[in-house]
Backbone as CSV, one residue per row, in Angstrom:
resi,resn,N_x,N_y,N_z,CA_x,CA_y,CA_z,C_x,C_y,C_z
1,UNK,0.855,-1.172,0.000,0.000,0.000,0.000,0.901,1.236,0.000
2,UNK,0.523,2.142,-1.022,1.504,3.639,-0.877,0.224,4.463,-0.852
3,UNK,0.744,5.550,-0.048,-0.270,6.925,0.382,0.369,7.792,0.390
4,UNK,0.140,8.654,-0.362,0.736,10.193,-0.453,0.301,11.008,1.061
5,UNK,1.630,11.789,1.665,1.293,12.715,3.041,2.177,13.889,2.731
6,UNK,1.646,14.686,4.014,2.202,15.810,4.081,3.058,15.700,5.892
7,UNK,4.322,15.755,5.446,5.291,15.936,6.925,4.660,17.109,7.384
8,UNK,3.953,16.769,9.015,4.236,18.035,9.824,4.762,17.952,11.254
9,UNK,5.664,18.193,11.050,6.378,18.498,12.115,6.770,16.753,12.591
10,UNK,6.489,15.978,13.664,6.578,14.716,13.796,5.491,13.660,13.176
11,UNK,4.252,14.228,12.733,3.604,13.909,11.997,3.338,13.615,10.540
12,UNK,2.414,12.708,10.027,2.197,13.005,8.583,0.902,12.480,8.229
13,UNK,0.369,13.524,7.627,-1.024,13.752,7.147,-0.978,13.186,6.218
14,UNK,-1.865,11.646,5.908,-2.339,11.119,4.685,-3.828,11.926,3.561
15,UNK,-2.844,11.835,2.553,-4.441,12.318,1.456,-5.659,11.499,1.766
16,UNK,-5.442,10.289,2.284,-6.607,9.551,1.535,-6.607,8.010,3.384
17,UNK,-7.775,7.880,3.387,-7.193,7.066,5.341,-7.038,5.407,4.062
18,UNK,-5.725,4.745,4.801,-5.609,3.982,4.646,-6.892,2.949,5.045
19,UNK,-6.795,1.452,4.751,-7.589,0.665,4.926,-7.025,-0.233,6.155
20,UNK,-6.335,0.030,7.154,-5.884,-0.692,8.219,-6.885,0.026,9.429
21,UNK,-7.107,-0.871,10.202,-7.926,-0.533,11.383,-7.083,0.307,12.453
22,UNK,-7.782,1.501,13.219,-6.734,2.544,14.104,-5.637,2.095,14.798
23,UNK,-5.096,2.379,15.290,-4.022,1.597,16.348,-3.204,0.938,16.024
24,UNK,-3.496,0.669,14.156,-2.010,-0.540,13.357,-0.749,-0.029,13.280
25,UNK,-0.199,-0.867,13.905,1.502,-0.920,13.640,2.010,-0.511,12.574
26,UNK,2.702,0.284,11.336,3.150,0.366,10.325,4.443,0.674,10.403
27,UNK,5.157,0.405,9.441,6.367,0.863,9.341,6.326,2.321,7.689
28,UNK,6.985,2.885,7.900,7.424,4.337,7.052,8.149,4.353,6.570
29,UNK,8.319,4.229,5.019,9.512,4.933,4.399,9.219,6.165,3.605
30,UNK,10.202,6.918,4.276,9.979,8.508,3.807,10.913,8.832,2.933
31,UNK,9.841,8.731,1.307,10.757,9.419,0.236,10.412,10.808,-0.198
32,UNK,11.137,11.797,-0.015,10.526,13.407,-0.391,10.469,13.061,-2.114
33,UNK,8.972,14.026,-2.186,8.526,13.750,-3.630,8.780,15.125,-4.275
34,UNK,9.849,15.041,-5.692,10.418,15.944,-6.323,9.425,16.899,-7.206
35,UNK,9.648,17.867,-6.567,8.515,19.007,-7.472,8.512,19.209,-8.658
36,UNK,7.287,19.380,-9.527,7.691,20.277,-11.013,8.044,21.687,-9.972
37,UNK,8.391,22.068,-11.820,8.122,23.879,-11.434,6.716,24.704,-11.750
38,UNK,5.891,23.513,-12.077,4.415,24.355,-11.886,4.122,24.079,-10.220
39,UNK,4.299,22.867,-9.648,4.121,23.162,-8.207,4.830,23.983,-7.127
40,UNK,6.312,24.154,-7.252,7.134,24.946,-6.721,6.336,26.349,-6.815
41,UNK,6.237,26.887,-8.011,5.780,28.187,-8.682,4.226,28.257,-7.721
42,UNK,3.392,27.170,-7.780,2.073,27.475,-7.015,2.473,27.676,-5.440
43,UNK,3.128,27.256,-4.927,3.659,27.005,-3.476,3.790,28.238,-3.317
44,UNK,4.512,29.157,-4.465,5.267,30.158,-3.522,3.533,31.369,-4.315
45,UNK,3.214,30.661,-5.091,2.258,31.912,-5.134,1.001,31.468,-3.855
46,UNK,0.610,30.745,-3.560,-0.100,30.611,-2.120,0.718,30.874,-0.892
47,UNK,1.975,30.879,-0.794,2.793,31.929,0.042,2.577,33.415,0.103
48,UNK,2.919,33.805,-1.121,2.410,35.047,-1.629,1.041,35.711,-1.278
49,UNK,0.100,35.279,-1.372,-1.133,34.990,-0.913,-2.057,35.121,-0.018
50,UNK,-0.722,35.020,1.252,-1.454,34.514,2.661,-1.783,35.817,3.147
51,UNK,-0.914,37.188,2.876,-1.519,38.403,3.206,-2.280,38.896,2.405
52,UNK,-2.840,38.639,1.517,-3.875,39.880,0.867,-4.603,39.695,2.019
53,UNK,-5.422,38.920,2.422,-6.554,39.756,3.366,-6.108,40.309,5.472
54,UNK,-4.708,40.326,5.065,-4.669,40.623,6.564,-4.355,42.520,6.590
55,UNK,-5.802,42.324,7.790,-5.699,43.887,7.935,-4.164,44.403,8.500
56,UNK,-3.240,44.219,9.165,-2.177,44.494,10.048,-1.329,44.884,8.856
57,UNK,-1.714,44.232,7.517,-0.717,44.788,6.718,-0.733,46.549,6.369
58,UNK,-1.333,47.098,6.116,-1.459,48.226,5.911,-0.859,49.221,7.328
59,UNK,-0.769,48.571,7.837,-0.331,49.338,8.801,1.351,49.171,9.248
60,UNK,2.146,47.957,8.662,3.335,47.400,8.622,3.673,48.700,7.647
61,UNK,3.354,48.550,6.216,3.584,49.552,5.465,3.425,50.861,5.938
62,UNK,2.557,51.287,6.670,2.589,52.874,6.808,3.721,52.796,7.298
63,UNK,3.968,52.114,8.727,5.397,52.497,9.883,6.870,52.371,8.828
64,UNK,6.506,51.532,7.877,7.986,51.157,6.836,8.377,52.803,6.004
65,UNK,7.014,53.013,5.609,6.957,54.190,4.272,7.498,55.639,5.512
66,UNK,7.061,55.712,6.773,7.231,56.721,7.598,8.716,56.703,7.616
67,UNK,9.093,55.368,8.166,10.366,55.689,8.645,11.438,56.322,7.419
68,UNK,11.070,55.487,6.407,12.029,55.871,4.785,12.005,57.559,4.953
69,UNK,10.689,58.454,5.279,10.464,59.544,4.867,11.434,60.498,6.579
70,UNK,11.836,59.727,7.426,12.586,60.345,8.483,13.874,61.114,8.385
71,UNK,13.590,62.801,8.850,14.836,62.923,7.870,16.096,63.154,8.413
72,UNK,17.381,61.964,7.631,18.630,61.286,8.313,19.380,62.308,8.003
73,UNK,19.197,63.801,7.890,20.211,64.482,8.068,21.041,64.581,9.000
74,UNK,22.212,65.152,8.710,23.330,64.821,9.975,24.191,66.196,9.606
75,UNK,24.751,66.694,10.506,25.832,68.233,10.786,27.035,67.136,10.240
76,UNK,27.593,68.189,9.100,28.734,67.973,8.530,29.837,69.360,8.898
77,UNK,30.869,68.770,9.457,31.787,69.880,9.671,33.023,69.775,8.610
78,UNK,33.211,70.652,7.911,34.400,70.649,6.957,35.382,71.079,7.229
79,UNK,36.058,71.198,8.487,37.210,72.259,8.982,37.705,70.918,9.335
80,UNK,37.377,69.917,9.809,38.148,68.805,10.228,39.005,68.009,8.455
81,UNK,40.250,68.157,9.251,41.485,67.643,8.310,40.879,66.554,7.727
82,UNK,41.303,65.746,6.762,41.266,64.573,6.043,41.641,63.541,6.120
């Protein structure tokens, strides 16, 4: 029997429940399954993703855009030697 999962953390989430009754003994071999680059590419666009709807973002950006606009002037003295 093979079942596709997802590692989490010490765990792993099967797609689909096997046909063994709860509590069965199994043994695991864990082969990582090699991505296309249409799945890589979806991964990182549902990464991408995860903030459109969080309100906190707009407000990360204001404090970012403020600070850029802080102004880093500094006293330059030109009498000091070289």
């Amino acid at each position: 029997m093979q079942i596709q999962g997802i590692l989490k953390g010490k765990r792993i989430e099967l797609k689909r429940k096997p046909k063994l009754p709860s509590g069965s003994k199994v043994l695991v071999r864990i082969t990582p399954k090699i991505l296309t680059l249409k799945e890589k590419r979806q991964i990182v666009a549902n990464l991408c993703g995860t903030w459109l709807e969080d309100p906190s973002l707009d407000i990360v950006f204001t404090e970012i855009e403020k600070s850029r606009t802080v102004n880093m002037s500094r006293e330059v003295n030109f009498n000091v030697a070289s």
